[in-house]
C-alpha positions in Angstrom: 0.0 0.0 0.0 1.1 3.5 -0.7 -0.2 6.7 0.7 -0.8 8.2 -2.8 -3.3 5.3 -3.4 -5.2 5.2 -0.2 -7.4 8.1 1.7 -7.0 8.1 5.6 -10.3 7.6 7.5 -9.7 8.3 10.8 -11.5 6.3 13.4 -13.5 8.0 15.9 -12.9 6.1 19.1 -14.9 8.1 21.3 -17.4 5.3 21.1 -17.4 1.7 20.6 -19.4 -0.9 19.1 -21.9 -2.9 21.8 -21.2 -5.8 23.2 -24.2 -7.5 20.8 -22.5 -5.7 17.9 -24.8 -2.7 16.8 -23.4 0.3 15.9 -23.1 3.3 18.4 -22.9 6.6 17.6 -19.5 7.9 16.1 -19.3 4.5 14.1 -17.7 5.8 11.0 -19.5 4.7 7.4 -17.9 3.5 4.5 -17.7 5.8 1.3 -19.0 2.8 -0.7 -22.0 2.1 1.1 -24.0 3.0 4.0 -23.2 0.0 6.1 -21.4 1.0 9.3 -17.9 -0.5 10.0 -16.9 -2.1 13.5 -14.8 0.2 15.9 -11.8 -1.1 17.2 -11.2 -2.3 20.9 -9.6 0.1 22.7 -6.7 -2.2 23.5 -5.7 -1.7 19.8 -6.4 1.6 19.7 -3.9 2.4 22.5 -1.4 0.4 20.5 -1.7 3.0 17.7 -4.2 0.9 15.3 -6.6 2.9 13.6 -8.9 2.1 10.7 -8.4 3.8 7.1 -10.3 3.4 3.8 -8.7 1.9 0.9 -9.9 4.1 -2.5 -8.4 1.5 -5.0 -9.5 -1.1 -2.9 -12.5 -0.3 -2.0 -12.5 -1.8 1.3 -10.7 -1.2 4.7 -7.6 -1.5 6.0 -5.7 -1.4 9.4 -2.6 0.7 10.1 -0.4 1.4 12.5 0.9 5.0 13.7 3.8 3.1 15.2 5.1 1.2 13.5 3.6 2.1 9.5 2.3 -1.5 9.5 -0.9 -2.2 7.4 -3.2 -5.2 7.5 -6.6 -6.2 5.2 -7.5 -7.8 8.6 -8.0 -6.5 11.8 -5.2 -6.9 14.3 -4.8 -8.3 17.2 -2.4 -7.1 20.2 1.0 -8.8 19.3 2.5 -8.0 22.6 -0.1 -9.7 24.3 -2.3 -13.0 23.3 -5.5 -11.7 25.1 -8.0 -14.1 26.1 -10.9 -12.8 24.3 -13.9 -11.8 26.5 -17.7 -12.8 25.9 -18.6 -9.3 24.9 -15.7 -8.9 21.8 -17.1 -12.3 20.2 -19.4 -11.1 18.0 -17.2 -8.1 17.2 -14.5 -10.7 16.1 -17.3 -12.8 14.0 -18.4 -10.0 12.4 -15.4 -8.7 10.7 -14.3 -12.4 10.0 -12.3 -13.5 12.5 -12.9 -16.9 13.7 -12.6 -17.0 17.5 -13.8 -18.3 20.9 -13.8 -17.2 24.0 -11.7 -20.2 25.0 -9.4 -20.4 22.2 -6.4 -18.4 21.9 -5.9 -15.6 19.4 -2.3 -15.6 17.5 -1.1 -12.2 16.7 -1.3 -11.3 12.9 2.1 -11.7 11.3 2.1 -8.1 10.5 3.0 -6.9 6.4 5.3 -3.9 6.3 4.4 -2.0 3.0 7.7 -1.1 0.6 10.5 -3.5 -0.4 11.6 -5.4 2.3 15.2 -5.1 2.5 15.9 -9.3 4.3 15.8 -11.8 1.6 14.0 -14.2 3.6 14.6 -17.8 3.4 11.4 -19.0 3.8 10.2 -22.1 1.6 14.2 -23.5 1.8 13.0 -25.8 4.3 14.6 -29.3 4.6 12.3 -32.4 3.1 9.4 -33.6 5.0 11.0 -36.1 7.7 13.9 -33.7 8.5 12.2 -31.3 10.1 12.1 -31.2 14.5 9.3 -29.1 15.1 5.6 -28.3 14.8 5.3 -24.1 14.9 1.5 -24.5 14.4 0.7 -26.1 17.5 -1.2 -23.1 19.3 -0.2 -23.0 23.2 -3.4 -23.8 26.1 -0.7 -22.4 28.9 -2.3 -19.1 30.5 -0.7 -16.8 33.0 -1.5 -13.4 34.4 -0.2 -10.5 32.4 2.8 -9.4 33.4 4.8 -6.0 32.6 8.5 -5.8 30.2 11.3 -7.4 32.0 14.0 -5.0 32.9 17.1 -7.0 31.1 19.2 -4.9 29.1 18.7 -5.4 25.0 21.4 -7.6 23.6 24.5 -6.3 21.3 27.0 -8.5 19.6 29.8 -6.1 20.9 28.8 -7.0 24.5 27.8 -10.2 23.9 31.4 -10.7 22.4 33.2 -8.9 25.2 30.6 -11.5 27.6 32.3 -14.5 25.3 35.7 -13.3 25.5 35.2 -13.0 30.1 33.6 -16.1 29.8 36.6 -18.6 28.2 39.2 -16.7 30.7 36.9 -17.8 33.5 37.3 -21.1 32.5 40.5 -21.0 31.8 40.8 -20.0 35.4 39.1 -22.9 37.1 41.0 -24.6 34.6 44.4 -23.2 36.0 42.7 -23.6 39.5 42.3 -27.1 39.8 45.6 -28.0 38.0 47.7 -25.6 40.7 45.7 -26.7 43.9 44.3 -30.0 43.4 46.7 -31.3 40.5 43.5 -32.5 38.7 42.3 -31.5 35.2 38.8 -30.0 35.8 35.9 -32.6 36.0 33.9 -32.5 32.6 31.0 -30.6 32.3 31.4 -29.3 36.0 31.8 -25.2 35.0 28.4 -25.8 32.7 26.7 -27.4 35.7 27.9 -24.5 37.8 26.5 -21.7 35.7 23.2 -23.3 35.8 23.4 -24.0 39.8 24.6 -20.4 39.9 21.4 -18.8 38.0 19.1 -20.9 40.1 20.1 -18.3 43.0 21.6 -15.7 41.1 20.2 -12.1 41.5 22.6 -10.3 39.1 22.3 -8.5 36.1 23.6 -10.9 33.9 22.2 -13.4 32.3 25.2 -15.7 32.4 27.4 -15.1 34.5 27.0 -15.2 38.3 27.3 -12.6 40.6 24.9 -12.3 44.0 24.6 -15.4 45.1 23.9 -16.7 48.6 25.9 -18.8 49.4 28.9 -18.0 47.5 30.5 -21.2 47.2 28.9 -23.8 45.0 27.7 -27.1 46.0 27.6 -28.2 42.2 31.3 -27.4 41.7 32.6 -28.2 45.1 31.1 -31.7 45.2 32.2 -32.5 41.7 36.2 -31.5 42.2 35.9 -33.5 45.7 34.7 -36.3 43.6 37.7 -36.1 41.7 40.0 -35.9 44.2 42.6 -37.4 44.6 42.1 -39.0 41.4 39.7 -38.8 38.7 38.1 -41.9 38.5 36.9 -43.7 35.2 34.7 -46.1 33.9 36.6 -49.7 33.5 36.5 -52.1 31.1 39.4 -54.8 31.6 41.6 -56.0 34.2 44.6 -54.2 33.6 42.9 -50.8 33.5 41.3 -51.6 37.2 44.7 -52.8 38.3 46.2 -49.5 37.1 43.7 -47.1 39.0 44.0 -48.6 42.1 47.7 -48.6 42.2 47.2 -44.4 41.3 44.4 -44.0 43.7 47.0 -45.1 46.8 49.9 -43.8 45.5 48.1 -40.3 45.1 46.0 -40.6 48.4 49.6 -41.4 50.2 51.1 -38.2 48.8 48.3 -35.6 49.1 48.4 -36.4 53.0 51.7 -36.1 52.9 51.8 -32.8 51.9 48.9 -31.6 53.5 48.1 -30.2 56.8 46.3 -33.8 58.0 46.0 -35.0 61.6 48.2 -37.5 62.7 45.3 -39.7 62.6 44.6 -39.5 59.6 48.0 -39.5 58.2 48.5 -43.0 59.9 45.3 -44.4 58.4 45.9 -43.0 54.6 49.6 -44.1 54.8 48.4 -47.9 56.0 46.3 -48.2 53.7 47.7 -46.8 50.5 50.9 -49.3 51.5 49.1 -52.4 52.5 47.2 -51.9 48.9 51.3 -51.4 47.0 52.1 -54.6 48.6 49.0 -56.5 47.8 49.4 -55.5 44.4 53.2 -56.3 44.0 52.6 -60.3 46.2 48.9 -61.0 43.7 49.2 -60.9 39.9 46.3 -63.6 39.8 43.2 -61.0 40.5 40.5 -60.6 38.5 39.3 -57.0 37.7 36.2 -57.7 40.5 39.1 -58.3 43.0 41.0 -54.7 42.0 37.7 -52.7 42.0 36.4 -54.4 45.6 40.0 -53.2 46.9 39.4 -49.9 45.2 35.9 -49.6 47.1 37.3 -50.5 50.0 40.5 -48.3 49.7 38.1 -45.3 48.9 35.9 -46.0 52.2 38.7 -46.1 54.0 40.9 -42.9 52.8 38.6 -40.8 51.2 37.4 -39.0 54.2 40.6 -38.0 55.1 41.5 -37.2 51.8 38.5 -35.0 51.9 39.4 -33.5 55.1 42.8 -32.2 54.1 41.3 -31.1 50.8 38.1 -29.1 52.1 39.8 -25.1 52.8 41.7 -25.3 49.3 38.6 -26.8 46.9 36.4 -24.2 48.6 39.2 -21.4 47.7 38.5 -22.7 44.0 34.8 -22.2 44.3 35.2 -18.6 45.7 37.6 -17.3 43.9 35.9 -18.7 40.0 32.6 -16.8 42.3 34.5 -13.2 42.8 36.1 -13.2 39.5 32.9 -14.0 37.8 31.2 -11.1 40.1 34.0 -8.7 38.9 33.2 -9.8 35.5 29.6 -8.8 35.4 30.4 -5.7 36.5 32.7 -4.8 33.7 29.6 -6.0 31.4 27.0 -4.3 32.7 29.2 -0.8 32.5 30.2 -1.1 29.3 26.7 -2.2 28.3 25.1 1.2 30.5 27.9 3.4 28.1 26.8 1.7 25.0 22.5 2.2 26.0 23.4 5.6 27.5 21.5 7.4 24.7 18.6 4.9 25.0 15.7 5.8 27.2 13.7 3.3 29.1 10.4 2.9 27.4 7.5 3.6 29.1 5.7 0.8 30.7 2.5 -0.3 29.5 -0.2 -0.4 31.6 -0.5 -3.9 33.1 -3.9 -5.5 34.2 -4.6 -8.4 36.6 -5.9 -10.5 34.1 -5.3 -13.9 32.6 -3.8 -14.2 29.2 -2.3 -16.8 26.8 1.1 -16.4 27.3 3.0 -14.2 25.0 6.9 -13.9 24.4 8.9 -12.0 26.9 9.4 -8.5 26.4 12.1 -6.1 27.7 11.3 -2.8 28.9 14.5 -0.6 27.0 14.3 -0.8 23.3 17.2 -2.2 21.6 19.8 0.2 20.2 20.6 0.4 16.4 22.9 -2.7 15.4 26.2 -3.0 13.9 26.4 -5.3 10.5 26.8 -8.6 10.7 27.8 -10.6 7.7 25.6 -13.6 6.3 27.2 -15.7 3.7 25.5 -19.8 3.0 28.1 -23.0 2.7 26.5 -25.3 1.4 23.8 -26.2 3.8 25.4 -24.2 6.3 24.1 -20.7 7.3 27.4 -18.4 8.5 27.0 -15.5 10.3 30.3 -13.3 11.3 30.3 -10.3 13.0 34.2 -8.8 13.5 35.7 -11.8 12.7 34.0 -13.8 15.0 31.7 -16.5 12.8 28.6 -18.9 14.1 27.3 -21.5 12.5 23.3 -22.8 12.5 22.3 -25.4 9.5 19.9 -23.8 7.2 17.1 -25.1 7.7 17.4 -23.8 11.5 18.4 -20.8 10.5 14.7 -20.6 8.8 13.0 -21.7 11.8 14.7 -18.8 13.5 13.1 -16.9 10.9 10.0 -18.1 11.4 10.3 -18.0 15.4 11.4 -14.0 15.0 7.9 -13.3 12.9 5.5 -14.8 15.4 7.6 -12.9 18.0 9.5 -9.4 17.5 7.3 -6.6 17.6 9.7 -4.1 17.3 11.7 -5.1 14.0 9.3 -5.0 11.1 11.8 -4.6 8.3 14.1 -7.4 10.1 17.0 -4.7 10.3 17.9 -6.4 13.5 17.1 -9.9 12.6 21.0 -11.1 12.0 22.1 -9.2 15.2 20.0 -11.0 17.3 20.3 -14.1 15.7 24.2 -14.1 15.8 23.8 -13.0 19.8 21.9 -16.3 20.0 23.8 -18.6 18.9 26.8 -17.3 20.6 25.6 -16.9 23.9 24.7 -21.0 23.4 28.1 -21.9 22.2 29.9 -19.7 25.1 27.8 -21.7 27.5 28.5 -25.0 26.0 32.0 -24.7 26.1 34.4 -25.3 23.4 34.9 -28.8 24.1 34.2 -31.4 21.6 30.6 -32.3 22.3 30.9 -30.5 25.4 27.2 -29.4 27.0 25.4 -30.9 24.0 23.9 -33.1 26.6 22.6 -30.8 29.0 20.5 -29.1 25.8 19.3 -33.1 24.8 15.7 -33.5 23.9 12.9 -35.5 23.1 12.6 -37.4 20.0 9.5 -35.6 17.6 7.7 -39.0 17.9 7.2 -38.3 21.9 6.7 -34.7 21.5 3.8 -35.3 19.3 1.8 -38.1 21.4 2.7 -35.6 24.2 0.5 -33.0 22.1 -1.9 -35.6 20.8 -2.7 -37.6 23.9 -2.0 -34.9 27.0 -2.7 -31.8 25.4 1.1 -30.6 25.7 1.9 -27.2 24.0 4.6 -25.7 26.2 8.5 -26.0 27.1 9.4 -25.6 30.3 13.2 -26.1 29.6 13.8 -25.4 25.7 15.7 -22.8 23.7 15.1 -21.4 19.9 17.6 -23.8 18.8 16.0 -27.0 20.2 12.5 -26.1 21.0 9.7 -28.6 19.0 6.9 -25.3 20.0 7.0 -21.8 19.4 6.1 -21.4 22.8 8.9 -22.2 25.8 10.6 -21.4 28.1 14.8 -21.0 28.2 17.3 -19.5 30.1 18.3 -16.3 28.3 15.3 -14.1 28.0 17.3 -11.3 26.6 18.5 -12.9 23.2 15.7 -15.5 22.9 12.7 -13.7 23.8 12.5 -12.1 20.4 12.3 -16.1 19.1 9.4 -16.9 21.0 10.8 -17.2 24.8 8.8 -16.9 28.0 11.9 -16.2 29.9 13.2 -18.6 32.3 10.7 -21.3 34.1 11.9 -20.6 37.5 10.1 -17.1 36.9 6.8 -18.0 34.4 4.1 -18.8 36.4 1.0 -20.1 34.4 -2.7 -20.8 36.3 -3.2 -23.3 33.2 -1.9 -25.4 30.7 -0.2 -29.0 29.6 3.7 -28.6 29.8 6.9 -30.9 29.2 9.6 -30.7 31.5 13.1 -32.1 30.6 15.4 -30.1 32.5 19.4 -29.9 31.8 20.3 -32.7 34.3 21.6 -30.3 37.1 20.2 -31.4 41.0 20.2 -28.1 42.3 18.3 -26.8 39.0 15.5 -30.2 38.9 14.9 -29.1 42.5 14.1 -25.9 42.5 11.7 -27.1 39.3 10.2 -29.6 42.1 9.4 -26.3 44.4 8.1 -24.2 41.2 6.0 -27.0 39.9 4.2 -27.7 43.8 3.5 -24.0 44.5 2.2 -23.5 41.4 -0.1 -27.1 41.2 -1.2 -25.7 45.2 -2.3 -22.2 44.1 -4.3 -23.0 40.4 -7.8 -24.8 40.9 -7.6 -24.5 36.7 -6.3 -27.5 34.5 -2.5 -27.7 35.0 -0.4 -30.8 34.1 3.6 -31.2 34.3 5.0 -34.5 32.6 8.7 -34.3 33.7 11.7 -36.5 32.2 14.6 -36.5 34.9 17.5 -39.0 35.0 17.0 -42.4 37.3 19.4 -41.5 39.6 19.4 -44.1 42.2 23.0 -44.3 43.9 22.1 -41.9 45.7 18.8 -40.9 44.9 18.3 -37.3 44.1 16.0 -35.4 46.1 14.1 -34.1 42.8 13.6 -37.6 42.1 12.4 -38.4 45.7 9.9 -35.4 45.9 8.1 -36.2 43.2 7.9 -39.7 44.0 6.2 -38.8 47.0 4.5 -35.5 45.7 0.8 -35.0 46.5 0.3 -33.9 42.7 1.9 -37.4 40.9 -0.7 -39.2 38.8 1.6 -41.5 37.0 5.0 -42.5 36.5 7.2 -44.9 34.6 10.7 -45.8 33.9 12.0 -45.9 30.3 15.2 -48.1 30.6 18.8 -47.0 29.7 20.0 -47.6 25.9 16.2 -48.6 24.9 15.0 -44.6 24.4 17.1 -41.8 22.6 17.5 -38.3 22.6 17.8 -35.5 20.0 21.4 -33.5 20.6 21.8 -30.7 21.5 23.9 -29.6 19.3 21.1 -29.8 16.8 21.1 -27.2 15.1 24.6 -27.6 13.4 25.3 -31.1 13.6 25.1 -34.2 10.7 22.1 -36.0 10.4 23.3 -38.6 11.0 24.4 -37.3 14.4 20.5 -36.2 15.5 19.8 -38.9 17.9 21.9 -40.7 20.4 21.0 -43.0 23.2 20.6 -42.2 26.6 23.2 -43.9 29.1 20.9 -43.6 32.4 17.3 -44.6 32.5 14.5 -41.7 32.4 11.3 -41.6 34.8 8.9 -40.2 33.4 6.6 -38.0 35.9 3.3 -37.1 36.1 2.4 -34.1 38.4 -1.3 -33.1 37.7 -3.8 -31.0 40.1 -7.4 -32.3 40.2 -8.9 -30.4 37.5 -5.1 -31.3 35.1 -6.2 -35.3 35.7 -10.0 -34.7 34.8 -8.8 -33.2 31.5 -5.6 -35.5 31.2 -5.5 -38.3 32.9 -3.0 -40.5 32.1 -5.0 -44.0 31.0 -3.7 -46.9 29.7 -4.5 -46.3 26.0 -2.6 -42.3 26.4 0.2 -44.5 28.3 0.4 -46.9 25.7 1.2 -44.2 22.6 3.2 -42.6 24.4 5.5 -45.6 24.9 5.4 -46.9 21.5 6.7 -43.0 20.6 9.3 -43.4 23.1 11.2 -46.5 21.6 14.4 -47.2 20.2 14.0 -48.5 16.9 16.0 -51.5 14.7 17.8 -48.0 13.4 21.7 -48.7 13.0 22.8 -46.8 16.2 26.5 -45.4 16.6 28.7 -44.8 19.6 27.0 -43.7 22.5 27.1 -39.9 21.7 28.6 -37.2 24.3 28.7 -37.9 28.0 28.6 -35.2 29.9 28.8 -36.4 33.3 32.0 -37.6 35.3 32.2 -40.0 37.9 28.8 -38.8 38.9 27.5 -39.2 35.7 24.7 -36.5 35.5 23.0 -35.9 32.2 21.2 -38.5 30.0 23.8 -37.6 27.4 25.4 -40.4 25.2 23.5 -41.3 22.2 22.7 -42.5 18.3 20.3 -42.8 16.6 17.2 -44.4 15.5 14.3 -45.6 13.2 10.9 -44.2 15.0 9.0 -46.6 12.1 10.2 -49.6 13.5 8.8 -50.3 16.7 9.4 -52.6 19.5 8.3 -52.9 23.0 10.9 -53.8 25.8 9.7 -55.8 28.7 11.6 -54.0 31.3 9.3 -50.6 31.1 8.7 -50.1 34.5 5.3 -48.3 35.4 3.6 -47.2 38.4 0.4 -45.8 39.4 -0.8 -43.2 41.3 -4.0 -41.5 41.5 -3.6 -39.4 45.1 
């Protein structure tokens, strides 16, 4: 549309149409014909919609002060998906808009007039079968509305000064444990630490830590004790179990002799670390059950003395990666406050207590014009590189990105900050995943398509709890980084979305500090809603010990079902998804997964888990006769943490395993 072509026809607001739909006085009337047309609500009034006449048309349009967007259709309020009331039914009818009060309204993709200057890439999407998610699926999850969080807009000049902190932090905890503890770190364990970090975190970044009570970490502090003062590894054959006990007592023996140890427990480690030397040297007939019973028993009998003398200098570790980090942030955020300086906070929009279908999260400051960043395509393989710095995505994920910033970003019309935003994604993900080969692709693992759609078919599901852009099967989720994803479709994180209803998937990164807090969000919020709400969670079978996530929900008031999938007989998509071979989509899981069912009353009227529901969802969930490869990245240690590990496999071939275990509960 152009304004030479089209006569303005300004709406006269003052009144609005009934609730029955008659026209009111101040209705304005079509040049073509006498008919009065519908006023607008005043909720897209205030949003700067108004209603214009079309002269080589013939016919109204919709545009917007704000934002010069036009529409043949009448809008509806992208920043919120309003729950529509009774009386704005037959207004919606009567200008063609097919809605109930119960269903939820999806913002009009709006159509900027002129050029547009992004070549989209829509329509290059991979062939049927390749594709990992469903963007149609419209989400049931409700919450109250809630106002623009205050995070500051992303930039890939501080998000690369935040990568460039980040990789000399680790390289610090790196140097740490090497000087103190003679150990190389314990895989996975600084991942694990930023998200035990964020679970108590009250700082202004989104990464990094900085106040946080208490300051020293459980996560990390229990996983470099773990290690001390060897690392232990899994064992295959005899002479590889012989080998680790002989360095388990000869390392034991020397960290108490240089540490500051009682003479207690001097005497004991140095007994025992020489009575297992001259076992060793008299038997060369063992077996490798023999060298790992006298490895268990060495470890029973040194390791708290071992842990003793190593307490005060592992805790130094955990403080001083904590205050480093903290005097990291604060460099960010300065530099990020000079760089917004000229950028005003946006005035808040008027929030009211009322329940809406939950809409992206949106940030109070508006973003600040963005600095070019380079896209180039090899081969299947979308580049992006912004001063020298390059990310990757495969192309077909770079479209659902696309796709994800449409339904979402209201404030980038033209997509002028689309490749921005999308670069600051992807390398916020990477500098959290580390640079390791397959490192922290297991702690973004998820569910095969097959499960997510029974979960959708058979329990309603439309909703994320633990997701991101890159892995996410819905357009609507939840996911750590609400400043860079919550232009793709993010609700922010779950600890802080609070829904009164809904059907949701849980399968949160496999850190216990992080599924236990979920346990506390998921009660309070199951206590306080008397509306439909259902939580079907996938944790690790963590036994030995058992996890206190685990046991909570085992013995929570709200379980309705649960059932064990066993170890290499289910899969998981990587994490690293969205870059990685086909061929490397699915691998198998390592641990067993419970699946958990945490329903109120009114969540198990409308989805009660029944045998037939039960039953697809298990034949979703199977392994198939597909050829699978090596068991794909672990990304636990010694304590083995995430379901990581994996293959692939044929979802048409279908078996059932005997060894499902499944329990009943209907409290």
């Amino acid at each position: 549309m152009t304004s030479e072509n089209h006569t303005t026809v300004k709406v006269d607001t003052s009144m609005v149409m009934s609730p029955t739909g008659s026209a009111t006085q101040g209705s304005p009337v079509s040049p073509s014909t006498s008919k009065p047309m519908p006023e607008l609500p005043d909720e897209l009034v205030q949003a700067g919609w108004s209603k214009c006449w079309s002269k080589r048309e013939n016919r109204p349009y919709w545009f917007n002060r704000f934002t010069n967007q036009s529409l043949w259709e009448m809008p509806v309020l992208g920043q919120h998906d309003v729950i529509v009331s009774e009386k704005w039914v037959s207004l919606f009818i009567e200008v063609g808009i097919p809605v109930t009060p119960t269903t939820p309204i999806v913002p009009i993709s709006p159509i900027t007039p002129g050029a547009k200057p992004w070549n989209s890439t829509t329509g290059t999407e991979d062939k049927p079968g390749q594709i990992y998610w469903d963007l149609d699926v419209q989400t049931n999850a409700v919450i109250r509305e809630r106002p623009p969080a205050n995070h500051l807009p992303p930039h890939p000049e501080m998000e690369l000064q935040r990568a460039q902190l980040t990789t000399k932090l680790r390289q610090h905890y790196h140097e740490l444990c090497y000087q103190r503890e003679g150990i190389e770190p314990p895989r996975e364990s600084f991942n694990r630490w930023l998200l035990e970090r964020k679970v108590l975190d009250k700082g202004p970044d989104p990464l990094l830590p900085s106040e946080c009570d208490p300051i020293i970490s459980p996560s990390m502090f229990r996983e470099v004790m773990n290690d001390i003062p060897i690392r232990l590894s899994r064992i295959k054959y005899k002479e590889e179990a012989r080998k680790l006990l002989f360095k388990y007592a000869e390392a034991a023996k020397k960290m108490i002799d240089s540490r500051n140890a009682t003479p207690d427990s001097r005497k004991v480690v140095k007994w025992n670390a020489e009575d297992t030397m001259n076992w060793l040297r008299r038997d060369h007939s063992a077996s490798k059950e023999d060298y790992m019973d006298r490895l268990d028993h060495l470890r029973k009998q040194c390791g708290p003395h071992v842990a003793a003398v190593a307490k005060d200098s592992v805790e130094g570790i955990c403080t001083k990666i904590y205050h480093i980090s903290a005097e990291y942030v604060r460099r960010i955020h300065q530099a990020h406050q000079a760089l917004l300086k000229d950028c005003n906070v946006s005035e808040a929009a008027d929030v009211q207590d009322r329940l809406v279908y939950c809409y992206p999260i949106r940030l109070a400051l508006p973003s600040p014009a963005q600095p070019r960043v380079e896209l180039h395509f090899e081969n299947d393989i979308a580049c992006l590189r912004y001063k020298g710095e390059m990310v990757k995505v495969n192309r077909s994920y770079f479209t659902k990105l696309e796709l994800l910033y449409r339904y979402s970003s209201i404030d980038d019309p033209r997509f002028e900050k689309f490749l921005s935003r999308v670069w600051c994604l992807i390398k916020r993900y990477l500098v959290m995943f580390g640079a390791g080969v397959n490192e922290g692709t297991g702690l973004q693992g998820a569910l095969p398509v097959p499960v997510f759609e029974a979960l959708n078919k058979q329990f309603g599901v439309t909703f994320e709890c633990f997701a991101s852009p890159l892995n996410s099967y819905f357009k609507q989720f939840c996911s750590a980084f609400p400043d860079t994803d919550g232009f793709f479709g993010s609700r922010g994180p779950f600890l802080n979305f609070s829904p009164a209803s809904g059907s949701f998937e849980a399968n949160p990164p496999f850190s216990e500090e992080l599924m236990d807090a979920m346990v506390t969000h998921f009660e309070k919020l199951l206590e306080k809603s008397s509306e439909p709400l259902s939580f079907i969670i996938f944790v690790p079978e963590w036994r030995d010990p058992l996890t206190p996530a685990l046991h909570r929900m085992e013995t929570s008031a709200f379980l309705r079902h649960q059932m064990s999938v066993p170890a290499f007989e289910h899969e998981y998509r990587s994490g690293s998804q969205h870059i990685c071979k086909k061929e490397e989509m699915y691998y198998k899981a390592v641990h067993g997964t419970v699946i958990i069912f945490l329903q109120n009353a009114a969540g198990f009227a409308k989805w009660e888990p029944t045998p037939e529901r039960i039953q697809e969802l298990l034949a979703a969930y199977q392994v198939s006769r597909r050829a699978l490869g090596s068991p794909g990245p672990s990304t636990a240690p010694t304590t083995l943490s995430p379901a990581s590990a994996g293959g692939s496999g044929d979802k048409d071939s279908i078996h059932y395993p005997t060894s499902f275990k499944i329990r009943k509960s209907t409290k």
